[in-house]
MARKOL-911387 format. One record per residue (C-alpha): residue in three letters; x, y, z. Coordinates in steps of 0.05 Angstrom, whole numbers, plus 5000, padded with zeros to 4 digits. Layout:
// residues N
AlaXYZ;...
//
This chain:
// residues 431
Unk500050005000;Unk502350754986;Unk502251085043;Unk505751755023;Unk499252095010;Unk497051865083;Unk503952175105;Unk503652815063;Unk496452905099;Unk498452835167;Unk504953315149;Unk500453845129;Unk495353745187;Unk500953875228;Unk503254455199;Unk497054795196;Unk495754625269;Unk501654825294;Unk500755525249;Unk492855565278;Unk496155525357;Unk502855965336;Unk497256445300;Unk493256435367;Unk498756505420;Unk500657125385;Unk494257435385;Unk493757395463;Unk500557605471;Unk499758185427;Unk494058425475;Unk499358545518;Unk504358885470;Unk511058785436;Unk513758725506;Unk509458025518;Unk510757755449;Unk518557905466;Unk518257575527;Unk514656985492;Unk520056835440;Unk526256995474;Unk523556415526;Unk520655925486;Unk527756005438;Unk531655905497;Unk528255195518;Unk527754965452;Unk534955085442;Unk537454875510;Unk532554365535;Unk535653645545;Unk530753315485;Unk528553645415;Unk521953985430;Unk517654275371;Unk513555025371;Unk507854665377;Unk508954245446;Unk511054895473;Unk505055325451;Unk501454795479;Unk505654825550;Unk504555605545;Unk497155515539;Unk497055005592;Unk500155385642;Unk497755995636;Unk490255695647;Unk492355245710;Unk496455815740;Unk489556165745;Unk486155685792;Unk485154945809;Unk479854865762;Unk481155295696;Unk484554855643;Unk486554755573;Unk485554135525;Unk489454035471;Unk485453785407;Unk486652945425;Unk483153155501;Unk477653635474;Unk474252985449;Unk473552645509;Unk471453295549;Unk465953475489;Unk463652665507;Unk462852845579;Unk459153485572;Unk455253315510;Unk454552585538;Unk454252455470;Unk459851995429;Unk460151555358;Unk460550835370;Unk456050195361;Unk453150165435;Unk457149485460;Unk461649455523;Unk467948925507;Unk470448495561;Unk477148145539;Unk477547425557;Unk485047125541;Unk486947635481;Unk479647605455;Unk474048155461;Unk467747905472;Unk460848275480;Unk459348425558;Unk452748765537;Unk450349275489;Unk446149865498;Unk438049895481;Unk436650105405;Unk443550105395;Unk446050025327;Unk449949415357;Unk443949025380;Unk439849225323;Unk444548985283;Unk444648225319;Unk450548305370;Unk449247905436;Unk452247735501;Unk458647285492;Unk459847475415;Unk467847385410;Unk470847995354;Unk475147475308;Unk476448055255;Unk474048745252;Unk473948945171;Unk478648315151;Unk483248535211;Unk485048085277;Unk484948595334;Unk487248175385;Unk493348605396;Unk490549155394;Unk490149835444;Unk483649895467;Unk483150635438;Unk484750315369;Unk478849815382;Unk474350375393;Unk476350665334;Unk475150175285;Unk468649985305;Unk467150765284;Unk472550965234;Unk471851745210;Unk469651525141;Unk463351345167;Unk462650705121;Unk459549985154;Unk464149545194;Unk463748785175;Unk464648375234;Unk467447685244;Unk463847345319;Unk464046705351;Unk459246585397;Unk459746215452;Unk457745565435;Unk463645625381;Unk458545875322;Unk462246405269;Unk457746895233;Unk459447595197;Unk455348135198;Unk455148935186;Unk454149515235;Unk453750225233;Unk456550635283;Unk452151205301;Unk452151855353;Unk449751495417;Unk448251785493;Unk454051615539;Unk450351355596;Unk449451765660;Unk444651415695;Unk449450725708;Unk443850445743;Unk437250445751;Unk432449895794;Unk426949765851;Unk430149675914;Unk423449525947;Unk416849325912;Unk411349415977;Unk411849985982;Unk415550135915;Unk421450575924;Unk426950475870;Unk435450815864;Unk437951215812;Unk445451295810;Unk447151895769;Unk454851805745;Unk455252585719;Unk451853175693;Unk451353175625;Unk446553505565;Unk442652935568;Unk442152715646;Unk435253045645;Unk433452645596;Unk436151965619;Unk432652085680;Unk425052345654;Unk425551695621;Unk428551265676;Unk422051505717;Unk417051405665;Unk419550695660;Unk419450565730;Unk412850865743;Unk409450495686;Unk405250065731;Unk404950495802;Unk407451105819;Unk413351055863;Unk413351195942;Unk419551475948;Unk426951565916;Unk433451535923;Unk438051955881;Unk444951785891;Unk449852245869;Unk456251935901;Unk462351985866;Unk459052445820;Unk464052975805;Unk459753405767;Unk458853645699;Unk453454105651;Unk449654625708;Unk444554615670;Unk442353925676;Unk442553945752;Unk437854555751;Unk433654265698;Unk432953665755;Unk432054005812;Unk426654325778;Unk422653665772;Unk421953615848;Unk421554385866;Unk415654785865;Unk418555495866;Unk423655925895;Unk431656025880;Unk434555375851;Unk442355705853;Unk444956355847;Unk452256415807;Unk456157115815;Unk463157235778;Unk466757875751;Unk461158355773;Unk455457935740;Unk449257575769;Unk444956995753;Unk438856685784;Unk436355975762;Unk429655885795;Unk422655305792;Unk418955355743;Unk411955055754;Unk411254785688;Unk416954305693;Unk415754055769;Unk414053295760;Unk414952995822;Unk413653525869;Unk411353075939;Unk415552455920;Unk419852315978;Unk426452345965;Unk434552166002;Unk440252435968;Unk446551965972;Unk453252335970;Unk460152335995;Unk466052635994;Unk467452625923;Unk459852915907;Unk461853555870;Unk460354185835;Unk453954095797;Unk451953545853;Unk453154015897;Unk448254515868;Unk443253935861;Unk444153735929;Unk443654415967;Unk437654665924;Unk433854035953;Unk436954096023;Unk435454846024;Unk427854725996;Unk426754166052;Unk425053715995;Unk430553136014;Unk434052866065;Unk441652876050;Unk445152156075;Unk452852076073;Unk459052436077;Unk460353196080;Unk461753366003;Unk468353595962;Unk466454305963;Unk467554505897;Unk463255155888;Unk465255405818;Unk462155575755;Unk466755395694;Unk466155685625;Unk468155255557;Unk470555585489;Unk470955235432;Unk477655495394;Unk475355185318;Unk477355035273;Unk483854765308;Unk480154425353;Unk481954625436;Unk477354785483;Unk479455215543;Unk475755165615;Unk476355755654;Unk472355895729;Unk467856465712;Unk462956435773;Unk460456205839;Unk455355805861;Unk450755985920;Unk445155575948;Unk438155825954;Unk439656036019;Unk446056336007;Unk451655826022;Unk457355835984;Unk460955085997;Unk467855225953;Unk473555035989;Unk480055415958;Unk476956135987;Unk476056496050;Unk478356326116;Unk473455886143;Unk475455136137;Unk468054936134;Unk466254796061;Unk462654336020;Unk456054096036;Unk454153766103;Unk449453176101;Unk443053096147;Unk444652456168;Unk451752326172;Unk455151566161;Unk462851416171;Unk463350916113;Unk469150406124;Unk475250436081;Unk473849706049;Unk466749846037;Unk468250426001;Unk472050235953;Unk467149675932;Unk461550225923;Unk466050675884;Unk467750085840;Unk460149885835;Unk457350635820;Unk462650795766;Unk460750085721;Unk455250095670;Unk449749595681;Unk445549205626;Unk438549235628;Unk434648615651;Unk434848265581;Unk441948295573;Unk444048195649;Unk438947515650;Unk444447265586;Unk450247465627;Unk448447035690;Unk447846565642;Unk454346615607;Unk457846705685;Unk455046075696;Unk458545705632;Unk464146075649;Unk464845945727;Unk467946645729;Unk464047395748;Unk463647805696;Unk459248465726;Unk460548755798;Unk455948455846;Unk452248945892;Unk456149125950;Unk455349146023;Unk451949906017;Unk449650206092;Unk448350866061;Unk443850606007;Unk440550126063;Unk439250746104;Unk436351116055;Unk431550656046;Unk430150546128;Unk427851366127;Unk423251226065;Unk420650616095;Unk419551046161;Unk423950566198;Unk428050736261;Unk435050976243;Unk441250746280;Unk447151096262;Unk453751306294;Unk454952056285;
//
C-alpha cells in the first residue's frame, strides 16, 4: 500500500495546526504588547534550544497555553485537540460508537452487553459474541483506543464483523456506528416493591442527564407511581449546570434553585411550575466526599427547599462555575472558572476561598463509611449495568464460564439507610 499520500496529509495537518496555535498565542500576547510577544520568544527559543530533548513550537505553545490556564486556579484548564474529544463526550454525553461494552477474555473481546436500540443490538450483536476480525483485521493485539476506533472509523462507512459465539458458532455481519448517549444514569432498579421505592445512580451531569432520568422514571412508574426515591449522586463529580437545575426543577415547586456571581455579574436559576414532576415524592440524596460541583448545586437546592433528606458524607466543596470555548477550527477547548455557586439560601460550599475551613456540603444524616466498603461502592457506582434482558444472558454466560463478569452489589449501609427513612423505619447510626 502507498502510504505517502496518508503521510503528506498528516504533514500538512500538522503544519497547519501548529500555524492555527502559533497564529493564536500571538494574538493573546499581542493584547499585551511587543513587550509580551518578546518575552514569549526569547523564552520559548531559549528551551527549545537548550532543553535536554528536541521539543517542537507546537508542544511548547501547547505548554504555554496549559500553564497559563492552571496558574489561574485549580479548576481552569486547557485541552489540547486529542483531550477536547473526550471532554465534548462528557459534557455533550454524546459519542460515535455501536453501543457494546467489550470484556477481553485471554486476548479476545467479547460482548459484555450492548446498549438498548443500539446500532449494535439492532444489528444482531449478543452477550458472549467473541470479535475474530474487525473489517478483515484480527484485533487481538490491539490498544483498546484503536478498538474503539475501528468499530467507528471517521469515514463513516459499515464495519463487517467476524463473531463467535459462545457455543463456538462463526457468523459475519455489518454495523453502523452511530452518535449514541453516553450513559449517565449507570443504574437504575426497585430496591423495594411494597411499598415501591426504586435508586437512581447518576454518574455525571451531562446535556442529556435530564433526559436519561425523565425516562428512567416513566419506566419505572409504568405500573404504580413510586413511594419514594433515592437519588444517589456519590462519586458524581459533576458536569453540565444546567442539567442539575433542569432536575431540581422536577421536584421543586418554586423559589431560587442556585444563584452564580463572577466578575461583577449575576444569575438566578429558579422553579418553574411547568416543569415540576414529582413535586411530593419523597426523596434521600446519597453523597460523599467526592459529590461535586453540579451535585453540589443539586444537592443544596433540595436540602435548602426541605425537599430531601441528604445521607452520607460531607461533600468535596467544589463551588465553581466553569466556562468552555470552543477554539475551531483547530480544535481546543479552554475551561476557565467564571462564577460561583450559591445555594438558595446563600451558602457558598467552595473550598479554595476564605478563611473558614467549613466547606462543601454537610449531610442530614451523617455515616462514617469504612475504608473496604468504600471502595467496593466506588467500583460498583462507576460500572455500566445492562438492562434486565441482557443481564438475565450474562448470568447465564457466568454460569458457563464459572467466572463473574459484572460487579455484584456491595455491602451499601448508606443506600440501606436511605431506604430505612423512606420506609419510616428507626434509624441507628453512629454520628
Amino acid at each position: 500500500m502507498n502510504q505517502r499520500p496518508a503521510l503528506l496529509g498528516g504533514w500538512l495537518l500538522g503544519v497547519a495546526t501548529g500555524v492555527l496555535l502559533l497564529t493564536l498565542v500571538q494574538a493573546i500576547l499581542q493584547r499585551g504588547g511587543r513587550q509580551d510577544t518578546t518575552r514569549y520568544q526569547l523564552v520559548s527559543s531559549y528551551a527549545r534550544d537548550a532543553f535536554v530533548r528536541q521539543v517542537d513550537d507546537e508542544e511548547l505553545l501547547d505548554a504555554a497555553l496549559t500553564g497559563m490556564l492552571e496558574s489561574l486556579d485549580p479548576y481552569s484548564r486547557f485541552y489540547p485537540p486529542v483531550e477536547a474529544v473526550q471532554l465534548e463526550r462528557e459534557t455533550g454525553g454524546r459519542y460515535k460508537g455501536i453501543g457494546a461494552l467489550f470484556r477481553r477474555l485471554g486476548t479476545r473481546r467479547h460482548v459484555l452487553f450492548t446498549l438498548p436500540n443500539s446500532p449494535a443490538r439492532l444489528a444482531g450483536l449478543t452477550v458472549g459474541d467473541g470479535v475474530l476480525t474487525i473489517d478483515g483485521e484480527d484485533p487481538s493485539g490491539w490498544e483498546d483506543e484503536r478498538f474503539r476506533e475501528a468499530l467507528a472509523p471517521q469515514s463513516g462507512e459499515p464495519v463487517t464483523l467476524e463473531l463467535i459465539d459462545p457455543s463456538g458458532m462463526e457468523r459475519e455481519l455489518q454495523v453502523d456506528a452511530a452518535g449514541l448517549i453516553d450513559p449517565s444514569l449507570r443504574h437504575v432498579r426497585m430496591i423495594s416493591d411494597t411499598p415501591p421505592i426504586a435508586w437512581i445512580s447518576v454518574h455525571s451531569f451531562s446535556r442529556e442527564t435530564h433526559g436519561e432520568l425523565v425516562i428512567a422514571l416513566t419506566h419505572l412508574e409504568e405500573e404504580t407511581p413510586l413511594a419514594g426515591l433515592v437519588l444517589d449522586l456519590r462519586d458524581n463529580r459533576g458536569g453540565v449546570l444546567q442539567a442539575a437545575v433542569d432536575i431540581a426543577r422536577m421536584f421543586i415547586s418554586e423559589g431560587v434553585i442556585v444563584e452564580t456571581r463572577g466578575n461583577g455579574t449575576k444569575r438566578v436559576e429558579r422553579a418553574l411550575a411547568d416543569q415540576v414532576s414529582h413535586p411530593d415524592l419523597p426523596l434521600v440524596i446519597l453523597v460523599n466526599r467526592s459529590s461535586a460541583s453540579a451535585s453540589e448545586v443539586l444537592a443544596s437546592a433540595l436540602q435548602d427547599h426541605r425537599r430531601a433528606v441528604l445521607v452520607g458524607e460531607g461533600t468535596y466543596g467544589k463551588g465553581v462555575v466553569q466556562t468552555i470555548r470552543r477554539f475551531e477550527p483547530w480544535g481546543a477547548r479552554a475551561k476557565v472558572t467564571s462564577a460561583y455557586y450559591y445555594s438558595p439560601s446563600g451558602r457558598n460550599f467552595e473550598r479554595t476561598i476564605g478563611e473558614d475551613s467549613t466547606f462543601g456540603i454537610q449531610p442530614d444524616v451523617a455515616l462514617v463509611v469504612p475504608a473496604g466498603e468504600r471502595q467496593g461502592i466506588s467500583n460498583y457506582l462507576g460500572s455500566h449495568y445492562p438492562d434486565s434482558r441482557e443481564e438475565a444472558l450474562i448470568s447465564a454466560w457466568e454460569a458457563d464460564l464459572g467466572i463473574e463478569l459484572l460487579p455484584s452489589a456491595p455491602v451499601d449501609s448508606a443506600l440501606e439507610t436511605a431506604l430505612d427513612i423512606l420506609l419510616g423505619n428507626e434509624l441507628a447510626v453512629e454520628n
